[in-house]
C-alpha positions as CSV (number, residue, x, y, z in Angstrom):
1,X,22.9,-67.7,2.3
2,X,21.6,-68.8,5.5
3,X,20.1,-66.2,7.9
4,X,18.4,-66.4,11.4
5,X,15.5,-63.8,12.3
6,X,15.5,-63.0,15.9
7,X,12.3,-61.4,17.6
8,X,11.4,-60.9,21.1
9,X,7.6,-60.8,21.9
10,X,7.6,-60.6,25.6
11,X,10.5,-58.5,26.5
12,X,10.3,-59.7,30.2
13,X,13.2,-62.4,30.4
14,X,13.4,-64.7,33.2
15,X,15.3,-68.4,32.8
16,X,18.2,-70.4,33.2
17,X,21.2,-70.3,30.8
18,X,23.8,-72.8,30.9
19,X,27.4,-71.7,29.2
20,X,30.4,-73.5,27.4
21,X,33.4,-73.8,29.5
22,X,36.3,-71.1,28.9
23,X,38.1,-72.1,25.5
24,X,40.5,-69.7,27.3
25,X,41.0,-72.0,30.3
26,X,40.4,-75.3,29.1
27,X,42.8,-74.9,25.8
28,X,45.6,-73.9,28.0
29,X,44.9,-77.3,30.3
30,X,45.0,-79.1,27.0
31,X,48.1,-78.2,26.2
32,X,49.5,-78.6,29.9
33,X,47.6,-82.2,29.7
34,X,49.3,-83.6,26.6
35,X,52.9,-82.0,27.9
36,X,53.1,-82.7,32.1
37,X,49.6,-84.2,33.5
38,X,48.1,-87.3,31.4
39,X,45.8,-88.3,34.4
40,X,44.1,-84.8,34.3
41,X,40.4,-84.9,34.5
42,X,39.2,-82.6,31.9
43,X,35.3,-82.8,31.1
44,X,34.5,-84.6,27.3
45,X,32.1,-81.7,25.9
46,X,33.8,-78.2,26.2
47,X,31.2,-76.8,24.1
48,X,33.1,-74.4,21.7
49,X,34.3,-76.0,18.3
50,X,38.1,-74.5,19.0
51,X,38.6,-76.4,22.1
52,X,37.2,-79.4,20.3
53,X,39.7,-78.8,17.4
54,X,42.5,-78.7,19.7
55,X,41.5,-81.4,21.7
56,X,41.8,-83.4,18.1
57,X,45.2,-82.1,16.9
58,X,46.5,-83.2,20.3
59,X,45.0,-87.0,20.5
60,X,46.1,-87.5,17.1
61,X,49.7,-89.5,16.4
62,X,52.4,-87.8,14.0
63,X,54.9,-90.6,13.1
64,X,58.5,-89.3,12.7
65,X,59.9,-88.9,9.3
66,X,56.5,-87.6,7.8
67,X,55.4,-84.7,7.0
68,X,52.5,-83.6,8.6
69,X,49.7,-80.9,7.4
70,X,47.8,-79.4,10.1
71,X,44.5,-77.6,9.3
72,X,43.6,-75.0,12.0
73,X,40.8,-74.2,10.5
74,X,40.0,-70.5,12.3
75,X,40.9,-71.0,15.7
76,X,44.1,-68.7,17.0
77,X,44.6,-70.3,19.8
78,X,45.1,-73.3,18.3
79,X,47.4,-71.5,16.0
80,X,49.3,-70.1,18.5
81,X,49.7,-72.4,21.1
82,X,50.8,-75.3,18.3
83,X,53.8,-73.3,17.3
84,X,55.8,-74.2,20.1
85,X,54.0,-77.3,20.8
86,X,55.1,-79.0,17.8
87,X,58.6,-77.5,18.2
88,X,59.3,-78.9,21.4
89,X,57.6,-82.6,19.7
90,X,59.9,-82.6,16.5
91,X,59.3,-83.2,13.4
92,X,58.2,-81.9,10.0
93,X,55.1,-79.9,9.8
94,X,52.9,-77.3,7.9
95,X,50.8,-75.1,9.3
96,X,47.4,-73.9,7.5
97,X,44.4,-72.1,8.5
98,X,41.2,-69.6,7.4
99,X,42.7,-66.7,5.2
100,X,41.9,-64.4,8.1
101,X,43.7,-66.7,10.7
102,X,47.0,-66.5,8.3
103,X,47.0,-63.2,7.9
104,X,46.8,-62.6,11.7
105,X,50.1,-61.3,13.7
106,X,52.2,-64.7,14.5
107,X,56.1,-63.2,13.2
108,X,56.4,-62.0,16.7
109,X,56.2,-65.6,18.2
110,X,58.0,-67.2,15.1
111,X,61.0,-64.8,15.6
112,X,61.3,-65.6,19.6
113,X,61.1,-69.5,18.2
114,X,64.2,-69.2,15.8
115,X,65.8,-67.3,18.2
116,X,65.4,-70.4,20.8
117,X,66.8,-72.4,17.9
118,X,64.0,-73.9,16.1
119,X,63.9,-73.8,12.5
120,X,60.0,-72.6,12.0
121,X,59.1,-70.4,8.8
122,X,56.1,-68.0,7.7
123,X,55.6,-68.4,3.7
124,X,53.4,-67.1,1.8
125,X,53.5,-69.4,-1.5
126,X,51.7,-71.0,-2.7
127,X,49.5,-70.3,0.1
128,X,50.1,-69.0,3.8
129,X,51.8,-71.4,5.6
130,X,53.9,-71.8,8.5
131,X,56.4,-74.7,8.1
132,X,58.4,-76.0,10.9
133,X,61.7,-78.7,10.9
134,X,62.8,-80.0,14.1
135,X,64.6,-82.3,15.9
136,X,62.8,-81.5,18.8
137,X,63.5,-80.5,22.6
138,X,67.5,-80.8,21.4
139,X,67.1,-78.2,19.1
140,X,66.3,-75.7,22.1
141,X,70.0,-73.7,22.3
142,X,68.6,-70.7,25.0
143,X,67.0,-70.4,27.9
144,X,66.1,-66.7,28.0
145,X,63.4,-66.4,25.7
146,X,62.3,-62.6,24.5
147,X,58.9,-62.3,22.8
148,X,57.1,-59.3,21.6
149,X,53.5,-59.0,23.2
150,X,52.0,-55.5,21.5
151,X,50.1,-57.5,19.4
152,X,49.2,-60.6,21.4
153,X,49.9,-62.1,24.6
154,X,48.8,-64.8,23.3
155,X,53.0,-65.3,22.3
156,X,53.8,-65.4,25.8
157,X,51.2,-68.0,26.7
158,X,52.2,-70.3,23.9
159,X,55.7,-70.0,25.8
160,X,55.0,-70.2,28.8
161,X,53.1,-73.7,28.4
162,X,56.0,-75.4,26.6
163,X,58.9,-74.0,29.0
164,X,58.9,-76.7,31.7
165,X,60.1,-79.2,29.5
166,X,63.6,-77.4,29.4
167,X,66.1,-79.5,30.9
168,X,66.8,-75.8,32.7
169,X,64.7,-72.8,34.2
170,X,63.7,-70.4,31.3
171,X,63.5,-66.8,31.7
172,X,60.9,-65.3,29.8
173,X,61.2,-61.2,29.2
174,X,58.0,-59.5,27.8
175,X,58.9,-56.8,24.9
176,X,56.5,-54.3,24.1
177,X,53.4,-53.1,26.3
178,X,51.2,-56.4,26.6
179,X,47.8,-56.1,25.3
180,X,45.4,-58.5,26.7
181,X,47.6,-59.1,29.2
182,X,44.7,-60.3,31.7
183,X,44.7,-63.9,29.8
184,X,48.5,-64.0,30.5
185,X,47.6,-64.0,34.0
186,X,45.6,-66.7,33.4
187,X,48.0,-68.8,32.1
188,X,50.5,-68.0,35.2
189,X,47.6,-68.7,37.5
190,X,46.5,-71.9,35.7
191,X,50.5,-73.2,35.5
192,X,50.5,-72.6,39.7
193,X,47.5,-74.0,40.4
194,X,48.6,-77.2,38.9
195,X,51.8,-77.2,40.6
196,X,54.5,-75.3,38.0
197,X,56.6,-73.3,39.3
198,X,56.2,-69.7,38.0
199,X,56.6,-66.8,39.1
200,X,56.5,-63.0,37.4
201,X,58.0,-59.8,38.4
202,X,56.8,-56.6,35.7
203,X,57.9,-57.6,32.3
204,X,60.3,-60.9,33.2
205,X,58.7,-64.4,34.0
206,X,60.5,-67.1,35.4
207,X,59.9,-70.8,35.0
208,X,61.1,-74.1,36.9
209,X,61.9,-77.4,35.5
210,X,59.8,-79.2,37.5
211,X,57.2,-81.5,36.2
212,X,56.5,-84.4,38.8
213,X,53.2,-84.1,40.9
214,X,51.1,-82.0,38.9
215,X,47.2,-81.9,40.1
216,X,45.2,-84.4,38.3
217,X,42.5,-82.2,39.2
218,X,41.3,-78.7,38.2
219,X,37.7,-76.7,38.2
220,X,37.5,-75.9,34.5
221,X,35.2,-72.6,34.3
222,X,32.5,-71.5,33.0
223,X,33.2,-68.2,30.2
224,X,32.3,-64.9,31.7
225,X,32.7,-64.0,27.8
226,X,29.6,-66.0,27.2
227,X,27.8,-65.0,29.8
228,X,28.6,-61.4,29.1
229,X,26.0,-61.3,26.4
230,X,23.3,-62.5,28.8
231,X,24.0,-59.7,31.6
232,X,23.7,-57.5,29.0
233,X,20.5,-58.8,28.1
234,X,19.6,-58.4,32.0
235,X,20.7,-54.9,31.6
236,X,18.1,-54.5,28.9
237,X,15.0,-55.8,30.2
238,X,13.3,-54.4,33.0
239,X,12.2,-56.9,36.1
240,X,14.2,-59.6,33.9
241,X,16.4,-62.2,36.3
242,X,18.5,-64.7,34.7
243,X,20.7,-67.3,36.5
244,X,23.5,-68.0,34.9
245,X,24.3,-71.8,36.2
246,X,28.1,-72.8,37.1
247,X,29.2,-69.0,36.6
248,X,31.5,-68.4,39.4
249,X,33.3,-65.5,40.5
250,X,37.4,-66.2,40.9
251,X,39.1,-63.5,39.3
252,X,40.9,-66.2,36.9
253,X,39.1,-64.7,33.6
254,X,39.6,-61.1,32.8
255,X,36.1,-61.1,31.0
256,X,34.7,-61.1,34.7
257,X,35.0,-56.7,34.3
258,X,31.7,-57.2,32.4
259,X,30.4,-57.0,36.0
260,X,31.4,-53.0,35.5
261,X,28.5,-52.9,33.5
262,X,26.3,-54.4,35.3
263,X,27.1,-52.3,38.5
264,X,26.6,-48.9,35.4
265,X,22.9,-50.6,34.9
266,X,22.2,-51.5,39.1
267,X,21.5,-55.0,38.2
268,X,21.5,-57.0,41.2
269,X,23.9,-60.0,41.5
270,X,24.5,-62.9,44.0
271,X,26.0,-66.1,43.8
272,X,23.5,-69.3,44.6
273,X,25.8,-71.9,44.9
274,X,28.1,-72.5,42.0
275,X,25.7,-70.4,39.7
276,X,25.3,-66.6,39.6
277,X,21.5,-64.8,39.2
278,X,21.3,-61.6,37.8
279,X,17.9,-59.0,38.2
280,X,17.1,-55.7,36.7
281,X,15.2,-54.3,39.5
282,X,14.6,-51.2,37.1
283,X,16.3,-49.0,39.4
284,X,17.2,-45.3,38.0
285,X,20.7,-44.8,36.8
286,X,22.6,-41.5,36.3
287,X,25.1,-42.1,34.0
288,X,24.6,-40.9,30.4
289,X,28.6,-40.9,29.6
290,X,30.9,-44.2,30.3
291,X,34.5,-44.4,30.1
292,X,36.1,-47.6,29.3
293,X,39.6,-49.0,28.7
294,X,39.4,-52.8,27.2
295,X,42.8,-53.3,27.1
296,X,43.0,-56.1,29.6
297,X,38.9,-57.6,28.8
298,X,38.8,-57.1,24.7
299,X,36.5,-59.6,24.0
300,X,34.0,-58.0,26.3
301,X,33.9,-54.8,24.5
302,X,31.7,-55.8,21.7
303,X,28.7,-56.7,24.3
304,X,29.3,-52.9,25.9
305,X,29.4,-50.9,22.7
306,X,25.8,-52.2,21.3
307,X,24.6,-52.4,24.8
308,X,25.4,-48.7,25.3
309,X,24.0,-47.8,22.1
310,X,20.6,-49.6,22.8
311,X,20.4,-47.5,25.6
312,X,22.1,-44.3,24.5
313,X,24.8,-43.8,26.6
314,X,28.2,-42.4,25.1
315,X,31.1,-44.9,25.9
316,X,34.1,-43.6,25.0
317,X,36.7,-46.5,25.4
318,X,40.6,-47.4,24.8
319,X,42.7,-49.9,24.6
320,X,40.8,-51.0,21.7
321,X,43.5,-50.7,18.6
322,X,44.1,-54.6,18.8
323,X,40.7,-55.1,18.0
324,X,41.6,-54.8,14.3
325,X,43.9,-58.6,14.5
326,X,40.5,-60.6,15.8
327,X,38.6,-62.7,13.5
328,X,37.5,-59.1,11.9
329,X,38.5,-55.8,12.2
330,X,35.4,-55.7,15.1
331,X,35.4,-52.0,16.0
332,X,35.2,-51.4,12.2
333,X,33.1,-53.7,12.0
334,X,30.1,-53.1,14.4
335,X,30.3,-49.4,14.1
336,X,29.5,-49.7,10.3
337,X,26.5,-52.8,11.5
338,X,25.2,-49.8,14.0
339,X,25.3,-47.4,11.3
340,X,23.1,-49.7,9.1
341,X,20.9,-51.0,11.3
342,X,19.7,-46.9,11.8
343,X,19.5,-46.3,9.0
344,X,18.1,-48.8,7.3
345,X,14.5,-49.9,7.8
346,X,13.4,-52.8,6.3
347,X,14.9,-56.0,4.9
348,X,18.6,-55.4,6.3
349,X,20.9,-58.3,7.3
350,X,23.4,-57.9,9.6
351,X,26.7,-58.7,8.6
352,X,28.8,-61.1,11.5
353,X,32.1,-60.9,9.2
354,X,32.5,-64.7,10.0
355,X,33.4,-63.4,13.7
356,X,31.4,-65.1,16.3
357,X,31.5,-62.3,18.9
358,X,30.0,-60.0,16.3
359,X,27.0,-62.2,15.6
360,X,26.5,-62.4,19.6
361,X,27.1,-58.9,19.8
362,X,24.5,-57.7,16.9
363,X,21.9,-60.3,18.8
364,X,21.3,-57.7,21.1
365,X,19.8,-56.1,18.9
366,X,16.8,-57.8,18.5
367,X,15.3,-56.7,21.5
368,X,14.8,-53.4,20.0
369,X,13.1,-54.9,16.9
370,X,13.1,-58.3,15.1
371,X,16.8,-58.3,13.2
372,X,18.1,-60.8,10.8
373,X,21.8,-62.2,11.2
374,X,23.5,-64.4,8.1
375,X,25.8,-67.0,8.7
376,X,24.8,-67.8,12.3
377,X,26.2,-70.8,12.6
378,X,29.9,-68.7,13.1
379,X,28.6,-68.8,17.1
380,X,29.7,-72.5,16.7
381,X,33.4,-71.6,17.6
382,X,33.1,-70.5,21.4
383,X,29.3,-71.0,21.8
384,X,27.8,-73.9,20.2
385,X,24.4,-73.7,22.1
386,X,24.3,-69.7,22.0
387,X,20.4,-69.6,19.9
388,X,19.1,-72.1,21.9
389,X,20.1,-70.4,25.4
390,X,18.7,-67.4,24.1
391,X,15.3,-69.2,22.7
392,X,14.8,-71.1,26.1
393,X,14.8,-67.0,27.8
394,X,12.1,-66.7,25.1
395,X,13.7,-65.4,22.0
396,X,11.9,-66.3,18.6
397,X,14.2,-68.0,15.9
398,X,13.4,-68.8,12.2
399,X,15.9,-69.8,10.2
400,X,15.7,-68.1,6.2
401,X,17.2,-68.9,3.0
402,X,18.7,-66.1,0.9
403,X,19.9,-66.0,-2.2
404,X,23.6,-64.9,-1.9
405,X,24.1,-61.0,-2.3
406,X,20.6,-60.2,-1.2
């Protein structure tokens, strides 16, 4: 079992940090890429292993009367977004992925699918699977499309990405209270700035057929859910200043609420250019209780909870119930980590539950006292570069190899 040993020795972090793009942003450009906008300019190194997967699944050719196996691996955008995707292409094709990725909600988007008229299936022998048949785009027999978002909005966005291609506007009516809902924004806001025409009014989105003149240019960000773990690391260390470079603020990703804790912790922040620096001036702070509702910025509440607990303020959040259908059942998870790492105290390995935001998360820790973390490679799938940021701000790495169950 392969584990990493973190330790700070000077606790005073200044640096630079450079960040993957959004695998939020870029996969839905992708998709729009491969559909509507060939001459896109996308840049060649996202830095996250599920844009790169995506980016594959698209280049690759899927000859008509074959049957093609696609292997998602863990990634549930990928997952998601493919559904439809492959729909609208035609063909034959079976779906696999991780266990954890199968077992995920996906029978919400499925059932809006069949209901559209595609013939797409979940089984579960002799594996989980999803299989779809189609002819294609002639296979499409409704243009108001109804999908359940109370587990994902993720559904939606799949949708929404595919609908142009109708040979008539779609209407597309949200069931359910959206969770998430901030990166369905994202994917309206995306769609317009590249020309679609879309348009939202509370639960009902409409969408134009229009699919000529599309930008062949769009500023791909930088992930605010990256950098979230390095403004918590500024609200950690006192007289510590770390520029974030080509962190912008835009209001496109909902992860950008991590600045809510910065403002709890009076870091200063100002944008330099196309990069953002943030300083701990070690001012005083007054609150000891936080209250927090993640339901639009979930995969920023992770970074808050440990943050909080290193410091010892009570967070009391909502909006978190949907944390449960991530890569791990993350509140769970973490809660039991924190509950180890006080009470045990030598020798303990932090679990990351093959979840990448979890190992990130638990990271954090080290600047209390040197941890160990197994299996850190699992940062691979939104952060390939995350240790080394963190060593060039100064943090001591050693990798260690355990025998399995130690």
């Amino acid at each position: 079992m392969e584990v990493l040993k973190l330790k700070w020795d000077d606790k005073r972090i200044t640096g630079n940090v450079d960040l993957p793009y959004s695998k939020s942003h870029f996969n839905r450009l992708l998709i729009l890429k491969k559909l509507f906008a060939n001459n896109l300019q996308l840049p060649t190194v996202p830095g996250s292993n599920d844009s790169d997967l995506l980016k594959d699944l698209l280049e690759r050719d899927y000859p008509k009367g074959e049957r093609h196996l696609i292997y998602v691996q863990d990634a549930g955008t990928a997952y998601r977004f493919l559904l439809p995707y492959f729909c609208m292409m035609g063909g034959e094709y079976i779906i696999k992925g991780s266990q954890r990725l199968m077992s995920r909600p996906i029978d919400p988007l499925i059932a809006a699918l069949n209901d559209m008229g595609f013939d797409i299936s979940r089984r579960a022998l002799p594996e989980l699977s999803v299989h779809i048949k189609s002819k294609g785009i002639s296979d499409l027999k409704l243009y108001h499309w109804k999908v359940d978002v109370s587990k994902s909005s993720q559904f939606a966005s799949a949708l929404l990405l595919i609908a142009p291609l109708s040979k008539k506007p779609i209407t597309l009516e949200l069931m359910g209270d959206a969770v998430s809902s901030g990166y369905l924004t994202m994917t309206i806001k995306t769609m317009q700035q590249l020309g679609f025409e879309v348009s939202q009014l509370n639960n009902v989105i409409q969408i134009g057929t229009k699919t000529t003149n599309i930008a062949s240019h769009v500023a791909v960000e930088k992930d605010w859910s990256s950098a979230s773990y390095f403004i918590a690391l500024a609200c950690l260390a006192p007289s510590s200043k770390i520029k974030i470079r080509g962190l912008i603020k835009s209001g496109l990703q909902p992860d950008e609420a991590i600045l809510d804790m910065a403002n709890i912790y009076n870091l200063k922040y100002s944008a330099e250019g196309n990069d953002m620096v943030f300083e701990n001036m070690d001012l005083p702070r007054d609150n000891l209780v936080v209250n927090r509702d993640y339901t639009l910025c979930p995969d920023i509440a992770l970074t808050e909870i440990v943050t909080h607990y290193i410091n010892r303020i009570h967070l009391s959040y909502t909006g978190i119930d949907h944390l449960a259908f991530k890569e791990s059942d993350r509140l769970t998870n973490i809660l039991e980590e924190l509950k180890q790492f006080e009470s045990v105290k030598d020798g303990l390995v932090l679990k990351t539950y093959n979840d990448h935001r979890m190992a990130m998360s638990l990271a954090l820790l080290s600047f209390i006292k040197p941890i160990r973390i197994e299996n850190p490679r699992v940062v691979d799938k939104s952060f390939a570069d995350f240790w080394q940021q963190l060593e060039s701000l100064g943090l001591k790495t050693e990798i260690i190899n355990l025998p399995h169950g130690q």
